[in-house]
VEXTOR-930207 format. One record per residue (C-alpha): residue number from 1; x, y, z. Coordinates in steps of 0.5 Angstrom, whole numbers, m for minus. Last residue first. Example, Ala and Ser with C-alpha at 12.3 -4.5 7.8 and 13.67 -1.06 7.14 Angstrom:
<rec><volum>2</volum><px>27</px><py>m2</py><pz>14</pz></rec>
<rec><volum>1</volum><px>25</px><py>m9</py><pz>16</pz></rec>
***
This chain:
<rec><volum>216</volum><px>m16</px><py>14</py><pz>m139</pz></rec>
<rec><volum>215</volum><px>m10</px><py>11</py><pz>m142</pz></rec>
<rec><volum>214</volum><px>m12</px><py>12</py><pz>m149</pz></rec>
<rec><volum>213</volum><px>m13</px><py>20</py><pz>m146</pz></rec>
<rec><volum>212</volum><px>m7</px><py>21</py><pz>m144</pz></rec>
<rec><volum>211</volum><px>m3</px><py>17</py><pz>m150</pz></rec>
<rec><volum>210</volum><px>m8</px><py>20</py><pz>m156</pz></rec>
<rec><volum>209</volum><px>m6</px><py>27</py><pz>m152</pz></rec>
<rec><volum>208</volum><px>1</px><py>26</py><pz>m153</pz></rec>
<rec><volum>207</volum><px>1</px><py>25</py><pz>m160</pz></rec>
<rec><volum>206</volum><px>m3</px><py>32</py><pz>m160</pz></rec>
<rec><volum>205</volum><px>2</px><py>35</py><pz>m157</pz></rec>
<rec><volum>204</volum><px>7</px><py>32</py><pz>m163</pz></rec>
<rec><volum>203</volum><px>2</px><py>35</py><pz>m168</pz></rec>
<rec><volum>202</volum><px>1</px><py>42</py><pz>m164</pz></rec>
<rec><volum>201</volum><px>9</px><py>42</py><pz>m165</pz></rec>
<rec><volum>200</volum><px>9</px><py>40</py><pz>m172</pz></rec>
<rec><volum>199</volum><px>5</px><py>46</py><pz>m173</pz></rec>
<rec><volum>198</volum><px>m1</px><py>48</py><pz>m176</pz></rec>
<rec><volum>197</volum><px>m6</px><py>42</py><pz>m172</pz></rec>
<rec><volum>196</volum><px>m12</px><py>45</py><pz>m167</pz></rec>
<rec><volum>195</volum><px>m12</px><py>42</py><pz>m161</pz></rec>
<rec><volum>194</volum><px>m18</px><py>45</py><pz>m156</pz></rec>
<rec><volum>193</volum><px>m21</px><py>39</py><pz>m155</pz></rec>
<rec><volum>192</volum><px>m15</px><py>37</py><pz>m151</pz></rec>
<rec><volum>191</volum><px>m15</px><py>45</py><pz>m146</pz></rec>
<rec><volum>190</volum><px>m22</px><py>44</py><pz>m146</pz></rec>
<rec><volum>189</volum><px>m27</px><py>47</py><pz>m150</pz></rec>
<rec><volum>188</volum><px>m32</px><py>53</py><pz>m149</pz></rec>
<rec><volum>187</volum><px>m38</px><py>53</py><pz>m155</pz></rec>
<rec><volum>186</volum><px>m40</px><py>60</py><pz>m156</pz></rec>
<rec><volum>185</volum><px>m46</px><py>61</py><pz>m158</pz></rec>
<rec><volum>184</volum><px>m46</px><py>67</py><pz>m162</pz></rec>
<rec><volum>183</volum><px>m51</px><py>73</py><pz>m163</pz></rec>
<rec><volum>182</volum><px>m49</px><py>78</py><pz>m168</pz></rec>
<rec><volum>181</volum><px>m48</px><py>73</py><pz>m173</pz></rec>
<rec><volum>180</volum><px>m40</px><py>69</py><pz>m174</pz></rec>
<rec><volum>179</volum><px>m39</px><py>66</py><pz>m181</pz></rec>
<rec><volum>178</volum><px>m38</px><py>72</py><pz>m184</pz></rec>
<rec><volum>177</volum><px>m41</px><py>76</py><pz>m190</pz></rec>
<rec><volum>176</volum><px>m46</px><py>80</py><pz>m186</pz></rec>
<rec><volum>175</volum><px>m53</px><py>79</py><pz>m191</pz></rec>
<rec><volum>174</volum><px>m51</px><py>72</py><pz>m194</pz></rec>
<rec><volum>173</volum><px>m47</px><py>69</py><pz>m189</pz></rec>
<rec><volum>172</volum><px>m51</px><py>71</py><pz>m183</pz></rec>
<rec><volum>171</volum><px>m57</px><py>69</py><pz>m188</pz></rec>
<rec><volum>170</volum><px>m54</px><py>62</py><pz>m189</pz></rec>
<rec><volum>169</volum><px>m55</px><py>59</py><pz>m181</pz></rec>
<rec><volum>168</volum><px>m48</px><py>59</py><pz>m178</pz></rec>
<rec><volum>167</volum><px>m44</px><py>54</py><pz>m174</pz></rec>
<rec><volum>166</volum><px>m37</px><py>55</py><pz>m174</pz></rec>
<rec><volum>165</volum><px>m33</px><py>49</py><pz>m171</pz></rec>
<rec><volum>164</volum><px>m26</px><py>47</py><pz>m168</pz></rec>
<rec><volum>163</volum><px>m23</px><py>54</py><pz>m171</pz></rec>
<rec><volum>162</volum><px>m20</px><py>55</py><pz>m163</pz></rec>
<rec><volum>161</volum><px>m23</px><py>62</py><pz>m162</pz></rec>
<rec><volum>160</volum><px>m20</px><py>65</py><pz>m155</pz></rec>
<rec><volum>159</volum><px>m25</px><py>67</py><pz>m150</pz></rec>
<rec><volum>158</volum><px>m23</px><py>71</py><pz>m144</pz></rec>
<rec><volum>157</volum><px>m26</px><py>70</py><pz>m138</pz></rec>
<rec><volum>156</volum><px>m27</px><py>76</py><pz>m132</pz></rec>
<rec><volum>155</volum><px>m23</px><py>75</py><pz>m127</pz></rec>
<rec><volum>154</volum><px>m25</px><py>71</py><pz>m120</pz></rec>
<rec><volum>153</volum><px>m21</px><py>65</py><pz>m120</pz></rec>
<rec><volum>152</volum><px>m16</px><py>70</py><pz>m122</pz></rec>
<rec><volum>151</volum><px>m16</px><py>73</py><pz>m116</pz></rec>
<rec><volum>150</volum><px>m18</px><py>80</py><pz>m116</pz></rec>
<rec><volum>149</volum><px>m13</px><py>86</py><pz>m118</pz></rec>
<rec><volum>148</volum><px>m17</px><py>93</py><pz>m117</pz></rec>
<rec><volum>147</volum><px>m12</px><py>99</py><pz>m119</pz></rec>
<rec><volum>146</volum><px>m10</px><py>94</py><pz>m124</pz></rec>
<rec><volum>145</volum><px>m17</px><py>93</py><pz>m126</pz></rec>
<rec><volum>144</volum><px>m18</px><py>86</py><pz>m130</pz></rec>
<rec><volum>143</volum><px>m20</px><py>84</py><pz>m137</pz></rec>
<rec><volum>142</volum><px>m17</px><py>87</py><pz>m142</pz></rec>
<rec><volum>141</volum><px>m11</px><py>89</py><pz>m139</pz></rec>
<rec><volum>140</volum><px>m7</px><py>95</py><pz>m144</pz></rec>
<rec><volum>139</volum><px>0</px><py>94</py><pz>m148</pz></rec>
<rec><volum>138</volum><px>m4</px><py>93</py><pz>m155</pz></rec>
<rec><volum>137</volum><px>m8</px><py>87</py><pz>m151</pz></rec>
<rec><volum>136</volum><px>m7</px><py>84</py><pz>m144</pz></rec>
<rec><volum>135</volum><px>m10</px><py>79</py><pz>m140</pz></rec>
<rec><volum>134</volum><px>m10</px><py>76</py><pz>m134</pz></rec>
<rec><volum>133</volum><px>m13</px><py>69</py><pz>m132</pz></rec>
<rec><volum>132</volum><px>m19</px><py>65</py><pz>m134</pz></rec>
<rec><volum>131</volum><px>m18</px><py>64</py><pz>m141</pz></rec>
<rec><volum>130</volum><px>m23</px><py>60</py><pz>m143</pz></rec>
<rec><volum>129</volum><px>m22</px><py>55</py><pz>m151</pz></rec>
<rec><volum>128</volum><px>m27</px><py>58</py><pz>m156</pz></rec>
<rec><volum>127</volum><px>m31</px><py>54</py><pz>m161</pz></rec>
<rec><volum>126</volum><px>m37</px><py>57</py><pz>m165</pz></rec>
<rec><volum>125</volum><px>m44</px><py>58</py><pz>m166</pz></rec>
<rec><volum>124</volum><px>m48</px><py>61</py><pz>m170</pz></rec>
<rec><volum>123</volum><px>m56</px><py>66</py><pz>m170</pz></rec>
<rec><volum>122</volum><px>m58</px><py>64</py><pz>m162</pz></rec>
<rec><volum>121</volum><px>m64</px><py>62</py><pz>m159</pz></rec>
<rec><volum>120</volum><px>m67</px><py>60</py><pz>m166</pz></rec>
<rec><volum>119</volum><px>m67</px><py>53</py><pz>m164</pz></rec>
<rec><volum>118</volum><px>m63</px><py>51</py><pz>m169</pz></rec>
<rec><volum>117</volum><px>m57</px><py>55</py><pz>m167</pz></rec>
<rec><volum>116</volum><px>m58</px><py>52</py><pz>m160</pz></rec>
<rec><volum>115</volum><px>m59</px><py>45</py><pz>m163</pz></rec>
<rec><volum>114</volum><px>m52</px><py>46</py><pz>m167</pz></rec>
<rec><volum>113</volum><px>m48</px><py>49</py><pz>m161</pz></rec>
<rec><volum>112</volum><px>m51</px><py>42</py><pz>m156</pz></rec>
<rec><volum>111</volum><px>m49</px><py>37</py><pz>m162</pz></rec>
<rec><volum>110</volum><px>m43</px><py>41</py><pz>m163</pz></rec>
<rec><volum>109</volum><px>m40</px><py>40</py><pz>m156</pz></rec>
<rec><volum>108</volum><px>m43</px><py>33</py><pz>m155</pz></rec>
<rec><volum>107</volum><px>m40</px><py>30</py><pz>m161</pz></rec>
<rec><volum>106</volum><px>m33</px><py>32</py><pz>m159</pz></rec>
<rec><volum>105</volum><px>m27</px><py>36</py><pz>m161</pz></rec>
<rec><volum>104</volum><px>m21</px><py>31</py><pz>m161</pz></rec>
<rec><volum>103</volum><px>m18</px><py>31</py><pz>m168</pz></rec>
<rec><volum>102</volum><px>m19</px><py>39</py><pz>m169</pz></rec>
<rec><volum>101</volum><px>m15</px><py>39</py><pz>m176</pz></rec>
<rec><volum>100</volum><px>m19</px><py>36</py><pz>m180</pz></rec>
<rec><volum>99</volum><px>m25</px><py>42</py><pz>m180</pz></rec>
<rec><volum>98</volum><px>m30</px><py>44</py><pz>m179</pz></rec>
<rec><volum>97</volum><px>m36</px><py>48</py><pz>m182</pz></rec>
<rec><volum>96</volum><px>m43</px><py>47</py><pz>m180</pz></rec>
<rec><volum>95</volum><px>m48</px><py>51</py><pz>m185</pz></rec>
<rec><volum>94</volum><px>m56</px><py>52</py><pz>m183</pz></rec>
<rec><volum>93</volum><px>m61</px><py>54</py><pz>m188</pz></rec>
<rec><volum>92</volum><px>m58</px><py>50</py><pz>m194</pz></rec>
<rec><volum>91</volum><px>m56</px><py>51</py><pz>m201</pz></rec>
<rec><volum>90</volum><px>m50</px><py>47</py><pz>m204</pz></rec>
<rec><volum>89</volum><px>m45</px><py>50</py><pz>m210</pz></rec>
<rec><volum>88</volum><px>m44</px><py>57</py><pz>m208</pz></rec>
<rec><volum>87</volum><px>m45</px><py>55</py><pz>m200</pz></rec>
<rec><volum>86</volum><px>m38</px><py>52</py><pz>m201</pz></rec>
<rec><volum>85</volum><px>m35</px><py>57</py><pz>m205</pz></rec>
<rec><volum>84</volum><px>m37</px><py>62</py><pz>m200</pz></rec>
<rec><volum>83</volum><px>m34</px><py>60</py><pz>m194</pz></rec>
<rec><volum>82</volum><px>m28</px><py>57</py><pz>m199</pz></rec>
<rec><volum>81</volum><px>m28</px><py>65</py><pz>m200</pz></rec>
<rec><volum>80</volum><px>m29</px><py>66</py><pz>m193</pz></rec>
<rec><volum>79</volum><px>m23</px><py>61</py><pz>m190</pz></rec>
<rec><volum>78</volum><px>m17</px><py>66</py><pz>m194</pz></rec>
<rec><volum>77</volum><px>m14</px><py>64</py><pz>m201</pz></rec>
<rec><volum>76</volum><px>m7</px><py>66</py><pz>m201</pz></rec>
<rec><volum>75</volum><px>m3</px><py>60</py><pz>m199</pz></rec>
<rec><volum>74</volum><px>m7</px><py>57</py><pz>m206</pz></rec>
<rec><volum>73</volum><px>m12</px><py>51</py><pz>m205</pz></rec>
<rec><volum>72</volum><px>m18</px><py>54</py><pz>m207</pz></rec>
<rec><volum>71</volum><px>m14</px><py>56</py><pz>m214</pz></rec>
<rec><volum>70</volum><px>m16</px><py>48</py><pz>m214</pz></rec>
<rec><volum>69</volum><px>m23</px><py>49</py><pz>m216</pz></rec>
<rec><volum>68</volum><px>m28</px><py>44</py><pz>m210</pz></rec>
<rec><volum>67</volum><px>m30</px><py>37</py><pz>m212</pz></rec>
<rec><volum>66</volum><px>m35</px><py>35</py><pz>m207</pz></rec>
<rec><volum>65</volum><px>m34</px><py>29</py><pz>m204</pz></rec>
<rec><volum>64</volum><px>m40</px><py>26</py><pz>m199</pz></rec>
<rec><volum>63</volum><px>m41</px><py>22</py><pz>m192</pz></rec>
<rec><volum>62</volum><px>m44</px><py>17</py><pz>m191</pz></rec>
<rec><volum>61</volum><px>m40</px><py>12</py><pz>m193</pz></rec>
<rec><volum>60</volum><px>m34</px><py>13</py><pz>m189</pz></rec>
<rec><volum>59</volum><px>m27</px><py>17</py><pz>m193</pz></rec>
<rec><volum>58</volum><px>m20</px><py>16</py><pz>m193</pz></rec>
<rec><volum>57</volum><px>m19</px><py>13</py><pz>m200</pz></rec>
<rec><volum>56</volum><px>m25</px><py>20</py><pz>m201</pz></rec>
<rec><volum>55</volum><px>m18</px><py>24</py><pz>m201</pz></rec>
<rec><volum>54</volum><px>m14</px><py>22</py><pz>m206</pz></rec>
<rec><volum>53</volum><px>m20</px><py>26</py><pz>m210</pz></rec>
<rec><volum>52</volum><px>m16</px><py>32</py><pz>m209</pz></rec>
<rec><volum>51</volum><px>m20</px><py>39</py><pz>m210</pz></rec>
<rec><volum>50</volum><px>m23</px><py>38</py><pz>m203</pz></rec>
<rec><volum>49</volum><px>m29</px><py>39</py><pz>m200</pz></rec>
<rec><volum>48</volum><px>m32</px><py>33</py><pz>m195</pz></rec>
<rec><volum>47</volum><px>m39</px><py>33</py><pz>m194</pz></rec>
<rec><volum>46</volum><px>m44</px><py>31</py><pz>m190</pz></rec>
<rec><volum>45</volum><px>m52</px><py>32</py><pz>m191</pz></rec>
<rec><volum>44</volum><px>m58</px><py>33</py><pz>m187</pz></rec>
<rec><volum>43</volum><px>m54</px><py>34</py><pz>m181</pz></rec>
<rec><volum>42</volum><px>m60</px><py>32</py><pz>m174</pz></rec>
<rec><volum>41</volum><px>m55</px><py>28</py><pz>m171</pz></rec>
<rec><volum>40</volum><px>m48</px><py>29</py><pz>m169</pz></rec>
<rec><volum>39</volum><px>m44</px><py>21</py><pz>m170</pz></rec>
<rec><volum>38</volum><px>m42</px><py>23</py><pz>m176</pz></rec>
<rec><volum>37</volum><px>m39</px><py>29</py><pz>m175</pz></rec>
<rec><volum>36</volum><px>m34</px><py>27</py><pz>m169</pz></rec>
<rec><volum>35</volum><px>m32</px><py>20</py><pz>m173</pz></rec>
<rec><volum>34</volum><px>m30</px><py>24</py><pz>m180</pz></rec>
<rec><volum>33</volum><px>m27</px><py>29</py><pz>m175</pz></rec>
<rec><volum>32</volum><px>m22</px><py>23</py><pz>m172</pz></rec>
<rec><volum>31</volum><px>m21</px><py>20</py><pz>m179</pz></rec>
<rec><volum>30</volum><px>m19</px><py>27</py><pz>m182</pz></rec>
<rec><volum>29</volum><px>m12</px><py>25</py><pz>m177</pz></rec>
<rec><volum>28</volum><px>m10</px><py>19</py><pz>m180</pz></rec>
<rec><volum>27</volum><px>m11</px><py>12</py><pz>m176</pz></rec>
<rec><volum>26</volum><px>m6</px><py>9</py><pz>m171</pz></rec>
<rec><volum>25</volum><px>m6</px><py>14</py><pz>m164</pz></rec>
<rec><volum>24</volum><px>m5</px><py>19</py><pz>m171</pz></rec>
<rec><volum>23</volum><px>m3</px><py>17</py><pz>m178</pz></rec>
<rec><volum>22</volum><px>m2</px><py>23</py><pz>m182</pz></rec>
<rec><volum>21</volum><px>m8</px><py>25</py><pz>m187</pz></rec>
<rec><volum>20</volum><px>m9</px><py>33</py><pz>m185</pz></rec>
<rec><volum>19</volum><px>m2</px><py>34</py><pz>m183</pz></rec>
<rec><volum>18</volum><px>1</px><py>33</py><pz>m189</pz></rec>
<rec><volum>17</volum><px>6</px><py>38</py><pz>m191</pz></rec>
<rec><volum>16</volum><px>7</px><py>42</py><pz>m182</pz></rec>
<rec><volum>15</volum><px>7</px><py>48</py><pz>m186</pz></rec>
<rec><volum>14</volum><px>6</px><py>49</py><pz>m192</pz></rec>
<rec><volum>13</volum><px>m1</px><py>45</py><pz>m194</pz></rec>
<rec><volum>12</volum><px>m2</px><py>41</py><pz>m200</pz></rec>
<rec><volum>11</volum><px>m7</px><py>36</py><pz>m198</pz></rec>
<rec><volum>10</volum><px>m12</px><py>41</py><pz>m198</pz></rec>
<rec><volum>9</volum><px>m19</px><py>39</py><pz>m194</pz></rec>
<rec><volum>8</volum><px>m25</px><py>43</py><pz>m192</pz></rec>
<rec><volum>7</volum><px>m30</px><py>39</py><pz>m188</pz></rec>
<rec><volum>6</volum><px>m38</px><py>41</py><pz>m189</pz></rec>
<rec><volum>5</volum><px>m44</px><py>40</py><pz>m185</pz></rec>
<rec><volum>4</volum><px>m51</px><py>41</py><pz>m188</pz></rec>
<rec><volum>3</volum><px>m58</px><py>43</py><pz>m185</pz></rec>
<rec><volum>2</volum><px>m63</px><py>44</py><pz>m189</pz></rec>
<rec><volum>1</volum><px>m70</px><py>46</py><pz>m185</pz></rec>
***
């Protein structure tokens, strides 16, 4: 069994421009998922795909470039095109997909997912933060009876997809198209591990996380 990682990077993004090499707690922010990766165990091959060669400035030893086509990069491009470009060019059973802008997720959260997917128990694996309080979708509440409130220690969880890691074996892709089967694992982080970097708002959220968490 094959197992590859592979970290999407884009150096020309809209909206915070930068944000995948601005320094963080002292070092850029692909540093923090460049470590997380490196330290998971059982991941044959580790890549970094980029359409920027700048990038490699950045990267550890162990971990590979691969050149990807800079149309990729358009604002247009959506995440299953780089999805299926990525397993276009590198063949394996199980695919672990991050990305940069999780700087806080943890080794033990994807080595945990990935054994679970490599098991057999489940088909893949992604990061959702627990939302344990009362929701509400298209003017409806998903989660509770209004007629019945419990309290919210009680209510049914909602879990929201945080983008951390998508872990999937190449016939979930090949047969469904999409990075999550019929049967996931869904790997809950907390509120830190949970940051994902779009806005300059996450960035400066982030900042206050390297100062809590170097406190600590």
């Amino acid at each position: 069994m094959k197992i590859v990682s592979f970290i999407p990077i884009k150096l020309n993004n809209q909206r915070l421009p930068g944000k995948n090499t601005m320094s963080l707690g002292g070092q850029p922010v692909c540093q923090y998922i460049f470590n997380t990766v490196s330290a998971v165990t059982g991941i044959d091959e580790k890549y970094v795909y980029c359409s920027d060669e700048s990038i490699q400035a950045y990267m550890p030893d162990n971990i590979k470039f691969l050149k990807r086509e800079k149309w990729l990069d358009s604002p247009e491009t959506k995440g299953l095109q780089i999805i299926e470009s990525f397993l276009n060019d590198v063949d394996a059973d199980i695919y672990v997909l991050t990305h940069a802008t999780s700087p806080f997720l943890r080794p033990e959260t994807m080595q945990k997912a990935l054994e679970r997917v490599i098991s057999g128990e489940y088909d893949s694996a992604f990061t959702a933060q627990e939302i344990k309080n009362y929701c509400w979708y298209q003017g409806n509440p998903v989660n509770y009876d209004l007629t019945n409130i419990v309290t919210t220690q009680n209510v049914e969880p909602v879990y929201v997809e945080n983008g951390g890691f998508f872990i999937f074996t190449k016939e979930v892709f090949t047969k469904y198209h999409r990075r999550i089967g019929l049967n996931p694992y869904i790997a809950v982080t907390d509120n830190i591990e949970s940051i994902d970097l779009d806005t300059r708002e996450d960035f400066e959220m982030a900042q206050a996380a390297v100062v809590r968490l170097g406190n600590k």
